[in-house]
N, C-alpha and C positions, 0 to 999 in steps of 0.2 A: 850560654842560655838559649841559642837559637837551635840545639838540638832536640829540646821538647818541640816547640814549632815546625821543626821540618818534619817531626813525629807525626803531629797533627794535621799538618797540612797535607800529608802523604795518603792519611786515614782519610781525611776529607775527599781527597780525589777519588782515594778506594769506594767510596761512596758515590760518588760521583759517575764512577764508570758504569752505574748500574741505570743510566741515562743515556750515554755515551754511544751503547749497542755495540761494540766493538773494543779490543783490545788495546790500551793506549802505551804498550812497553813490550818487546818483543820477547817474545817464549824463548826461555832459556833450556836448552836441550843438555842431559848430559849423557855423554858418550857413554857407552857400557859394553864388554866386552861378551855379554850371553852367558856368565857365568855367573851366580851369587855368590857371595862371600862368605868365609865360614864364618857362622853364627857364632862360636867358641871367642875365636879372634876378635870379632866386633864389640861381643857381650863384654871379654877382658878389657879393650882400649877401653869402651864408657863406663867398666867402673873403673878404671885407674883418671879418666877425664873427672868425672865426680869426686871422688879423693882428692883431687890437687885441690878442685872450687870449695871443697868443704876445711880443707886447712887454709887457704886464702879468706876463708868466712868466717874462719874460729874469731873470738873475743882479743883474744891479745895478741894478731898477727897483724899485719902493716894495713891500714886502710886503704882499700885499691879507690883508684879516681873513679870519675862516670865511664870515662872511655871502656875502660878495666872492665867494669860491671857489666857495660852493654855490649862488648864479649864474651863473659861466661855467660850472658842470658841467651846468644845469639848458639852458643855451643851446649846449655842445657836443652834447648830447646831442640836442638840435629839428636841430639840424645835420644833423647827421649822418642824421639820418630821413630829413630830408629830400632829402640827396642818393642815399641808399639810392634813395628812394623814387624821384627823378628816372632815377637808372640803371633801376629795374625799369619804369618806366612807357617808355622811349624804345627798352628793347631789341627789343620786338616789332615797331617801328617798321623800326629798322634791318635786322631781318632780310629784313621785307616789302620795301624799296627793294632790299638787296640781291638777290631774287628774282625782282624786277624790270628790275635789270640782266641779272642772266644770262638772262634768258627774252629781253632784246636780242641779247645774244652778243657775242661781238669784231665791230669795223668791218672788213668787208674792204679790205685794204693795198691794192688793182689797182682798186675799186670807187669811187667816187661815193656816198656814204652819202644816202639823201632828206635834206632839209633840217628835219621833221620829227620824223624821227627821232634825227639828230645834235644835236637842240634837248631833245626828252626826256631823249635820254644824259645831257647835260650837266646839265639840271636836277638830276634821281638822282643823276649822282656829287657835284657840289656837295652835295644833301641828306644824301648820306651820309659826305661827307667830313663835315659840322656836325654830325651825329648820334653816329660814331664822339667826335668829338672831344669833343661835352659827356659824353657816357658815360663816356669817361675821366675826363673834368676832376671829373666825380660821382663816383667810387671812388676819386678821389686827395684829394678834400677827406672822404671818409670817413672813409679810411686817416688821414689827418689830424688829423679829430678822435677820434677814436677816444686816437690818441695823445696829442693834449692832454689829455684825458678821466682818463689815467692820471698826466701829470702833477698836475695837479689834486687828485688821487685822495692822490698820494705827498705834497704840501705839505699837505691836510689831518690828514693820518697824523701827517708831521712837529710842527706847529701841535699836535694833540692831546698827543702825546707830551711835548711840552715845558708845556704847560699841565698837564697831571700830574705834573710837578716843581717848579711855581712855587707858591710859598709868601705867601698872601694872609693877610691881618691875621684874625685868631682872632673869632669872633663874642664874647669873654670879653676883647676889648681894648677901651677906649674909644674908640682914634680909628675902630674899624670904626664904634661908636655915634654920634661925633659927623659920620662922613659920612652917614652914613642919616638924622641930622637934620635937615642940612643940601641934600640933595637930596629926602628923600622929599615936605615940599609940592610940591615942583615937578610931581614924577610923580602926585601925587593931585590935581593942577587938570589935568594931559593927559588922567586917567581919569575926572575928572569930564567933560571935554567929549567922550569916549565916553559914556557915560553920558547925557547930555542927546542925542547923535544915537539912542542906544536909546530915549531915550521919548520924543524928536520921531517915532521910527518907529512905537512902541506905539501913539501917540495918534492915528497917521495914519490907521489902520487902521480902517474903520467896523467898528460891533458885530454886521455880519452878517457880515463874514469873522473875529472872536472869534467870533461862535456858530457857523459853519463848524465851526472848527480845534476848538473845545472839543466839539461832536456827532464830529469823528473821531475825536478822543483817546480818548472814551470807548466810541467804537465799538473802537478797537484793542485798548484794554482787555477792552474784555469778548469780543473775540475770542480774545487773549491766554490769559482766563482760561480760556474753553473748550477750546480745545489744550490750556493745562497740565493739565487735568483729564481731557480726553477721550484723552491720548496713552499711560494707563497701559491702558483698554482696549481701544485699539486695537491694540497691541502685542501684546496677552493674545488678541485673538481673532485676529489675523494673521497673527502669526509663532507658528511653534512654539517648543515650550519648547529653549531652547538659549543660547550667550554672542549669539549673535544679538540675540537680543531686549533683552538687555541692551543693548550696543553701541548697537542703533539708538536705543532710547529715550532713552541718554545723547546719540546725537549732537541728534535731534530738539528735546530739551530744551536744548541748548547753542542754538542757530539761533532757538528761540523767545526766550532771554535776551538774544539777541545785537539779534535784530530790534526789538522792542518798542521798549529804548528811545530808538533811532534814530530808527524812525520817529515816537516823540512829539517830538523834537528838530525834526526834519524838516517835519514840521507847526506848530509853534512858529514856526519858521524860513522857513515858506513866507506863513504871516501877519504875519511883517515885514518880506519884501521886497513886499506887496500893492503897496505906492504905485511900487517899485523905484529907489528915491532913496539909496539907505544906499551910504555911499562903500563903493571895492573894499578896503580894509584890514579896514573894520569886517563887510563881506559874507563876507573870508577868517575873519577871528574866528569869526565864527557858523558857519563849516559846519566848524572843529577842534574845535567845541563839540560838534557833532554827531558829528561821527568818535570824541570821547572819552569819547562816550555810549553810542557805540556798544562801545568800549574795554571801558568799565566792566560794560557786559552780557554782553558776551563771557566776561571775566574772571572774572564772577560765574555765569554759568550752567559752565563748565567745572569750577571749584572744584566746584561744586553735583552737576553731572554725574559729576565722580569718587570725590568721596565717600560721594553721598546717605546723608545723616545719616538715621538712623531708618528706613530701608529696605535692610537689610543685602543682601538677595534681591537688588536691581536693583545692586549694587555691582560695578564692573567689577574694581581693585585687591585684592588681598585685605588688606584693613587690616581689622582690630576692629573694633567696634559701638562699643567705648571711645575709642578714638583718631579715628574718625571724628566723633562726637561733639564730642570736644574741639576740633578742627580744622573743626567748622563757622562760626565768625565769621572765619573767615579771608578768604574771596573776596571778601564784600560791602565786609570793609573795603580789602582792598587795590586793590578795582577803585574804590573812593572815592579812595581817596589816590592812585593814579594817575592816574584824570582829574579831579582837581582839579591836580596838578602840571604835566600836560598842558595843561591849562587856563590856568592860573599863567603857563605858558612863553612861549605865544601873545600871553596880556594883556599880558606886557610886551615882547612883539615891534611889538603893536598902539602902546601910547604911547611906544615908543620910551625906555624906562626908562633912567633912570643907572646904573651899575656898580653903588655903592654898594645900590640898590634890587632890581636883579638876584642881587647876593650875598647881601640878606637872603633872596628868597625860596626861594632854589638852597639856603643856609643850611638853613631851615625845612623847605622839605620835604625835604632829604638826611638830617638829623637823626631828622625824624616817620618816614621809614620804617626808619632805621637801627632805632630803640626799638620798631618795631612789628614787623622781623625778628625784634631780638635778644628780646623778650618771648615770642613767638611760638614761636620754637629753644628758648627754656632750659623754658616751658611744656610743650610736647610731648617736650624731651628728659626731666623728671622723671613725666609721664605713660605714657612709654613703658616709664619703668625700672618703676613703678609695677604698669602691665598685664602686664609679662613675669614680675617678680617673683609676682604672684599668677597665674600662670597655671603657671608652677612651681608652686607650693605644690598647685595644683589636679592637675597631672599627675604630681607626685611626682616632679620635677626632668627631665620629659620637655623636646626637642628646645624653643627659642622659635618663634613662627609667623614672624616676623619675621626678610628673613637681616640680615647682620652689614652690610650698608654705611646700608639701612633705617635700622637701630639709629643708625650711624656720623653720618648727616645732621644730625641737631639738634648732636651735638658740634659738628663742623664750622662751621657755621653762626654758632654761639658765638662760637668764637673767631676767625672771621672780621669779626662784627659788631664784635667787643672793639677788631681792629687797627683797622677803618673807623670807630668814632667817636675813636681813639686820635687818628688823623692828621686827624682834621676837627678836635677843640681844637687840634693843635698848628698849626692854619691850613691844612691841604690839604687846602683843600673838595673840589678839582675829583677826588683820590684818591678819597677818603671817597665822592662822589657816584657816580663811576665801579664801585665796589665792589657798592653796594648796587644798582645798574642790572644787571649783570652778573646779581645774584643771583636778580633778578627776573626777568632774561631767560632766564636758564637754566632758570628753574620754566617760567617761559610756553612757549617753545621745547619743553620734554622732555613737559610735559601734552597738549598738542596734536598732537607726532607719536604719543604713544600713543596717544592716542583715535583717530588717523586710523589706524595700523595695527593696533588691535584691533578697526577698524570692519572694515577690510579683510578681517583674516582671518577675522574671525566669517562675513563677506558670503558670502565666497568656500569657505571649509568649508561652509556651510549649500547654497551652489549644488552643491558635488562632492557630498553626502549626497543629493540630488535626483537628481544623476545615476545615483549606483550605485543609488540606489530604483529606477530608471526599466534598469537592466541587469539587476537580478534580476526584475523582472518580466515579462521581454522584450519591452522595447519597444526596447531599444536593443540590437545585435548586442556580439558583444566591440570587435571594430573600431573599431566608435561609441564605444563606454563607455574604451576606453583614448585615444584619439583627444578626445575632452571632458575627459576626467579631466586629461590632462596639457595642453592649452592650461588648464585652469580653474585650473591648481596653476602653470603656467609664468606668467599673470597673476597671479597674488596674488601670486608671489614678487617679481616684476617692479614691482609698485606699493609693497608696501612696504618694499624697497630702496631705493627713489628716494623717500620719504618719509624713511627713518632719515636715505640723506646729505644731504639738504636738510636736517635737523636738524642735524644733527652740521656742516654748512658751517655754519650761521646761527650755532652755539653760538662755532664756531672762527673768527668775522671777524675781521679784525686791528683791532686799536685805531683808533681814529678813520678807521676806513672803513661809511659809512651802506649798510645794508642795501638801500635804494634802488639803489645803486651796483650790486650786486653783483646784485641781483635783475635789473636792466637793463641793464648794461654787461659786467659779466661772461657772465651768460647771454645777451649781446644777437645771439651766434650762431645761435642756439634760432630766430631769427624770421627773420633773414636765413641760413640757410644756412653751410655751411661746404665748401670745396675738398675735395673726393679726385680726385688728380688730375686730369680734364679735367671731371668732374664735380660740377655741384653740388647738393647734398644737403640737404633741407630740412625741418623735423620736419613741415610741414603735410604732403609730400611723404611722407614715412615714414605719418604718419596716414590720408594717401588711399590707399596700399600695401596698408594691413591690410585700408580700409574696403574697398578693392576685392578682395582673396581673401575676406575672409567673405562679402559677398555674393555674391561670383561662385562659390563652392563652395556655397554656398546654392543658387544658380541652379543651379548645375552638379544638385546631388541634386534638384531641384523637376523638370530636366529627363530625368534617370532616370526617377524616376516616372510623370513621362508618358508619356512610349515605354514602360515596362512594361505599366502599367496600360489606358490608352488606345490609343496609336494601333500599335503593335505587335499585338494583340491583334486586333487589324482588317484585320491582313496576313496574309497564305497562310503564313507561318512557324510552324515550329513551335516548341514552347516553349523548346528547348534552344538555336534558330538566335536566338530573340528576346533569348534571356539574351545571349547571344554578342553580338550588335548591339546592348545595350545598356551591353555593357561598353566595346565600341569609341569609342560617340561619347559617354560620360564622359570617358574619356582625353583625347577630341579637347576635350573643354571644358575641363578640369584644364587643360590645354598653349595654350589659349586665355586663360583667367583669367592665368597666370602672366605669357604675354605683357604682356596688359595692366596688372599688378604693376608689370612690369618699366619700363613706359612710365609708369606715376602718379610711381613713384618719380623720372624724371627722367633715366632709362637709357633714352635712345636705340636702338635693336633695332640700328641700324648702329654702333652704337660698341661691340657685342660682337662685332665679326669677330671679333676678336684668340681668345675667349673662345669661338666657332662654330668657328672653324680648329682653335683647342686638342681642342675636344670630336671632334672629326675625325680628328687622330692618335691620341686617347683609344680609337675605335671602329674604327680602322684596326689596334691592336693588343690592348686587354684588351677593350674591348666588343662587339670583333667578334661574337662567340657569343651576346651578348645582344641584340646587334638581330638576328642573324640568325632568335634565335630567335621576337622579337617579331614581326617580317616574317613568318614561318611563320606565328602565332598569326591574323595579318590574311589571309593567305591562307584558314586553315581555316576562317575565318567566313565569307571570301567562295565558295568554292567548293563547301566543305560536304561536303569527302572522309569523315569521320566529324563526329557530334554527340553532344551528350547521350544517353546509354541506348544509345547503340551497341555492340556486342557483336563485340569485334577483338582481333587476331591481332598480334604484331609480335615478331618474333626468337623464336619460340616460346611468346611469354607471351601472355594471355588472358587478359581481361576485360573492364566495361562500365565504359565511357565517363562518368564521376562527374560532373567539372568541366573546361571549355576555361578555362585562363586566358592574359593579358597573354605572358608564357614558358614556358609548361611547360602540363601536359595529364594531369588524375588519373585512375587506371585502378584500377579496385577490381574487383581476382584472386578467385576463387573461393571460394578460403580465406579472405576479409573481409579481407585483406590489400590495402595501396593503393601503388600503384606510381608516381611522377613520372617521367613521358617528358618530354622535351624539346618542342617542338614542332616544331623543326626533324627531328625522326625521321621525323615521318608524312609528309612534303615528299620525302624525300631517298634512304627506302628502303622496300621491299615491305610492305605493310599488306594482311591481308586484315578486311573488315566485311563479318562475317556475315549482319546488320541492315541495307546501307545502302538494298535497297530493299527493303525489308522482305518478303523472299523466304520461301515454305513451307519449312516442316521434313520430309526424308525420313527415313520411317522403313523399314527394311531387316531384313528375319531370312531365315536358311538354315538347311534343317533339311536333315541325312542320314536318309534311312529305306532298310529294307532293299528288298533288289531285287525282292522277292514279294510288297511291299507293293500295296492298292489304290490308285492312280495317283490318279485319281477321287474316290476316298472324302477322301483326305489333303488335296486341292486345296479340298474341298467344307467340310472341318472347319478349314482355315488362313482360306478366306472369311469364314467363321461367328463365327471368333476377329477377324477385322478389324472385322466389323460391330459385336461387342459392345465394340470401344475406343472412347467417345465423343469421344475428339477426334480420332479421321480423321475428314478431309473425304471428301464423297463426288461433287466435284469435285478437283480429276483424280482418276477413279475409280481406285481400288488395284486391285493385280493380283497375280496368283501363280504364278509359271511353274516348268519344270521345266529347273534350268538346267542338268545335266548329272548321269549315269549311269556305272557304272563296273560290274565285274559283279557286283559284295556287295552295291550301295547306288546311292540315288536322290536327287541333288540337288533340293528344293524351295526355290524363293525367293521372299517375299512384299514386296510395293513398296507403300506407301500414308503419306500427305501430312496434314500437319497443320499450323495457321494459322501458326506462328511456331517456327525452328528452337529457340526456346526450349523449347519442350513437347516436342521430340522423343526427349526420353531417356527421359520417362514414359509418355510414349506407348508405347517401344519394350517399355518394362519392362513396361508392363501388358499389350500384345499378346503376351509370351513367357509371362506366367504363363497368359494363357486358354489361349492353344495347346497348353501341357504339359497341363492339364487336361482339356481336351477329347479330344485322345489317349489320356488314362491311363483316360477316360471311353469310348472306343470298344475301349480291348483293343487299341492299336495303339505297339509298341515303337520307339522311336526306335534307327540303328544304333548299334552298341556304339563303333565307331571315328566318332561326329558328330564332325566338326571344330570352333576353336574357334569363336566367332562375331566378328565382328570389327564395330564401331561405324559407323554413319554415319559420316564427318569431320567433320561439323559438332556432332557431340554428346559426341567421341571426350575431348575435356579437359575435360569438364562433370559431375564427380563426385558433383556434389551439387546441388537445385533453385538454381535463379540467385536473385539478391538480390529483393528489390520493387520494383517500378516505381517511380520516380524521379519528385517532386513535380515540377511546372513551374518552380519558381524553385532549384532545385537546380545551375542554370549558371548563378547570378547568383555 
């Protein structure tokens, strides 16, 4: 019965190492001579290995035991790799011949083919008729086993189910004592000659490889010792105060329990295979000795890691100081009593034990941990009533800290232990075992996804609090900071989802299906691929998808950069045309990366016609307007009708040129007010740019005076008032003519230029105030009927000074 549990307990670790950060079982290398196997050959053994499993499986052949089964599962499944493997290794093959053919072409029907030539054809299609065909023959002995794999699966299931109904002799009857008399010599002289090949191996061993392995041990040790010591302040000075710094220190401290004492197994273990003589049964013993060392470290540093007794601060859970306490002998003993059981299960897999010998120790240890659950449960359920009762009294019957299932666990527990030793006296070991594995496995399973998903979210809060540091500070635009925020929150969510169901699957396996099974055969899509329809889909596929958009949007922004920074800045553009061309060939990079997205993942660029055609009718009717406006936008970078700071006209409205974007074009009015044009407007209909070659501003006044006035003198004081405006130029000289007469009154009109039609309206305004002055200063009346004055046009909607000149990166 303890071969389900060592299934699970094996799976839990596998689980487990994903905390670990390091490999906890040494990489098995296998030698290979540089040459592959013929595919013929291999294809033949796996179907004559599937023929035998499928007459062993028929209906009325001999019912093979579990051992049997978890055999042919362990050789359906090399199978099946391996004709996996045969199909992916011959396809590349296939295609090349085939491309090879067609680069021949068809024979002309009226022609004489060279004799050369008609000799290659033939070889090629031969190779690829043999090529097509083992491909197949490799995905139908898959398909194959795959399915034997489940029958296998389902006679296990069955085999367990019924072994948890069968009712074996009470360890409280005689005759269970008088077979265990009766066989157990027998099994203590197979364990003694284990036993003697251990210390023929002990002894084999000279004392420089014992003083070796005993200078690592203690070197691990005192490496050991310095991480657990050195990890509380490293934590203190690295991470900031937050559940961060918890989390990690818990996960750190799990990984150090876990490693240590493997690798003293490990080491142990490496100085008894010195001479390499220890037969393979006694070399498998040693390395589950090692794995349930590993077990028990694990076990022991996560108990450790989630309650830390005496360090309430570093506690992930919110339990008491009391109840953590009480709950600290808990780990060290059950990670004992499991790799000793562990242990147990092996040794007597290794001498090949009698039933009677097997049932005592399946007995033994079901019973030791049934008593060491139910002690455990009824302890901490009287300790908890204990802590809540006085913590009432303390709060004057406030709320418990503890909710009501917390509470619920130890009852539970109870009376679950009560039924599990109930049906072990009444002789249903394999119940009673099955209970108590259950119960262990569901603590192991529910501890380890929590630590793994409060690692996560700690990880992952403590990254988004970096990023919005880094947004209030302005280092990151909003753009950035929402664009970070939500992949950073869309990853966390994503990881520990697929942490809880990996839990919640493990917890839910069906009875006598090994964890193994389900980790490898069920998932075993995960590695090969899965069909949508003509595509196939692959998670390494999906992982090179991502790795290639981050990096290639990485690239994409490294390559902004430079065109901003560097080599734009080196061109004859100006700021606003640089911003504009560096927004154009981002896009073309974004639409480049995608591409390549598209191709990692395994999508073909030609098997989206379907998908190109679609988007075609799509832009033929709704998105017409939006690429037409895009096409606009690439036009106005390239030919450069307006830019940034340009100062335009279009259906009466007026203003400067803010932003060119991707579709649209931001126009900030006079009034501070910001207007979104299209870009297809400035393409399609009249645009005047006041600015576009950066033309003078004219400034214009008419004055009436009367008819008696000095001609002369008025000409001489309108000069005087041009001279004192400092921002006429005195290229193109200004001028003052007398532009027409009537017999009451004298038209004068004064003309003079200033750097930018922007200044023109102050310009104009300050040469009207000198000129009223200087008049009112010579005693000379302006007519009573002066007409009104009417504005330049270029200054005529410019009510008020224009905005500020516009930074350079203002068109990014």
């Amino acid at each position: 019965m303890l071969h389900a549990a060592v299934g699970k307990y094996a799976s839990v670790w596998l689980l487990g190492l994903l905390l670990a950060l390091a490999p906890l079982a040494p990489v098995l290398a296998q030698a290979s001579d540089g040459q592959e196997p013929d595919s013929r050959v291999v294809l033949e053994q796996a179907q004559d290995a599937i023929g035998d499993i499928q007459k062993q499986l028929q209906p009325g052949a001999k019912e093979p035991d579990d051992a049997r089964l978890a055999q042919m599962r362990e050789t359906l499944q090399n199978t099946q790799e391996k004709a996996d493997e045969i199909a992916t290794r011959l396809q590349p093959e296939l295609d090349s011949v085939q491309a090879r053919l067609k680069e021949l072409g068809e024979p002309a029907p009226d022609a004489a083919e060279p004799a050369d030539i008609a000799q290659r054809r033939k070889t090629l299609s031969e190779r690829r008729a043999e090529l097509d065909a083992q491909i197949k023959l490799a995905r139908l002995i898959a398909v194959e086993a795959r399915q034997e794999q489940d029958k296998v699966a389902q006679q296990r299931r069955l085999q367990f189910q019924a072994e948890l109904g069968r009712r074996s002799a009470s360890i409280l009857s005689p005759r269970f004592w008088r077979d265990v008399e009766r066989d157990l010599p027998r099994d203590f002289r197979r364990l003694a000659g284990a036993g003697r090949e251990v210390a023929q191996a002990l002894g084999d061993a000279p004392p420089r490889v014992w003083g070796e392995s005993l200078l690592y041990a203690v070197l691990v040790l005192l490496v050991g010792g310095a991480l657990r010591r050195g990890m509380t302040s490293f934590t203190i000075r690295h991470i900031a105060p937050s559940r961060l710094r918890r989390s990690l220190y818990a996960s750190m401290k799990l990984a150090l329990y876990t490693l240590v004492p493997g690798l003293l197994i490990l080491i142990a273990l490496s100085a008894l295979r010195w001479k390499g003589d220890l037969s393979p049964a006694l070399d498998a013993f040693l390395q589950q000795c090692a794995a349930a060392a590993c077990l028990a470290g694990f076990v022991t540093g996560l108990g450790v890691a989630l309650l830390s007794p005496g360090q309430p601060t570093w506690r992930l859970p919110s339990l008491p100081e009391e109840l953590a306490g009480k709950l600290a002998w808990l780990p060290a003993t059950f990670a004992i009593m499991m790799a000793l059981a562990w242990t147990s299960q092996q040794l007597l897999d290794l001498v090949n034990a009698s039933l009677s010998s097997t049932l005592l120790i399946n007995s033994l240890t079901t019973v030791t941990l049934n008593m060491l659950i139910g002690f455990a449960a009824w302890s901490l359920r009287a300790r908890i009533r204990q802590v809540l009762r006085a913590r009432m009294q303390e709060g004057g019957g406030a709320e418990p800290a503890l909710s009501l299932w917390a509470r619920s666990v130890p009852s539970v527990l109870v009376v679950t232990i009560g039924v599990s030793l109930l049906a072990f006296l009444l002789g249903f070991i394999a119940l009673s075992s099955l209970i108590v594995q259950e119960i262990i496995w569901l603590g192991l399973v529910v501890c380890t996804a929590y630590l793994l998903v409060a690692l996560t979210e700690d990880l992952f809060n403590s990254l988004l609090a970096r990023i919005r540091a880094e947004g209030e500070s302005g280092y990151l635009t909003n753009s950035q900071l929402r664009t970070r925020s939500q992949l950073t929150i869309l990853v966390s969510g994503a990881l520990r989802l697929a942490f809880v169901v990996m839990a919640v699957t493990l917890v839910l396996l069906p009875f006598g299906e090994n964890p193994g099974d389900w980790l490898f055969r069920r998932l075993g899509f995960l590695a090969n691929g899965f069909q949508v329809g003509e595509v196939l889909i692959r998670p390494v596929s999906i992982v090179m998808t991502v790795a290639v958009l981050l990096v290639g949007f990485y690239a994409a922004r490294l390559l902004r950069g430079w065109l901003t920074d560097q080599l734009l800045p080196a061109t004859r553009l100006d700021p606003s045309m640089r911003a504009s061309a560096a927004n154009l060939f981002t896009y073309l990079a974004y639409f480049i990366v995608l591409a390549m997205a598209i191709s990692a993942l395994g999508v073909g660029l030609e098997r989206m016609a379907w998908i190109i055609s679609a988007l075609s009718v799509g832009i033929g009717f709704g998105l017409q307007a939006v690429v037409q406006n895009f096409v606009s936008g690439v036009i106005l970078v390239a030919e450069r009708p307006i830019k940034v700071g340009d100062w335009v006209s279009l259906d009466g409205v007026e203003g400067n040129v803010r932003r060119i974007n991707a579709r649209a074009t931001e126009i900030e009015l006079f009034d501070r007010s910001t207007m979104i044009v299209p870009n297809s407007e400035f393409i399609t209909k009249k645009v005047r740019n006041v600015t576009l070659t950066n033309p003078l501003g004219v400034v214009s006044l008419k004055i009436n005076m009367p008819v008696n006035v000095d001609a002369d003198k008025v000409r001489d004081i309108m000069f005087a008032a041009i001279r004192a405006v400092p921002e006429v130029l005195e290229k193109p000289a200004p001028s003052v003519a007398l532009s027409g007469f009537n017999l009451d009154s004298l038209v004068f009109e004064a003309t003079c230029f200033v750097d930018s039609p922007r200044n023109a309206a102050n310009a104009r305004s300050t040469l009207m105030f000198e000129t009223l002055r200087r008049l009112r200063k010579a005693d000379l009346q302006i007519h009573p009927t002066q007409a009104p004055q009417e504005p330049p046009p270029a200054a005529a909607a410019e009510p008020a000074p224009p905005p500020a000149p516009l930074p350079p990166e203002a068109g990014r």
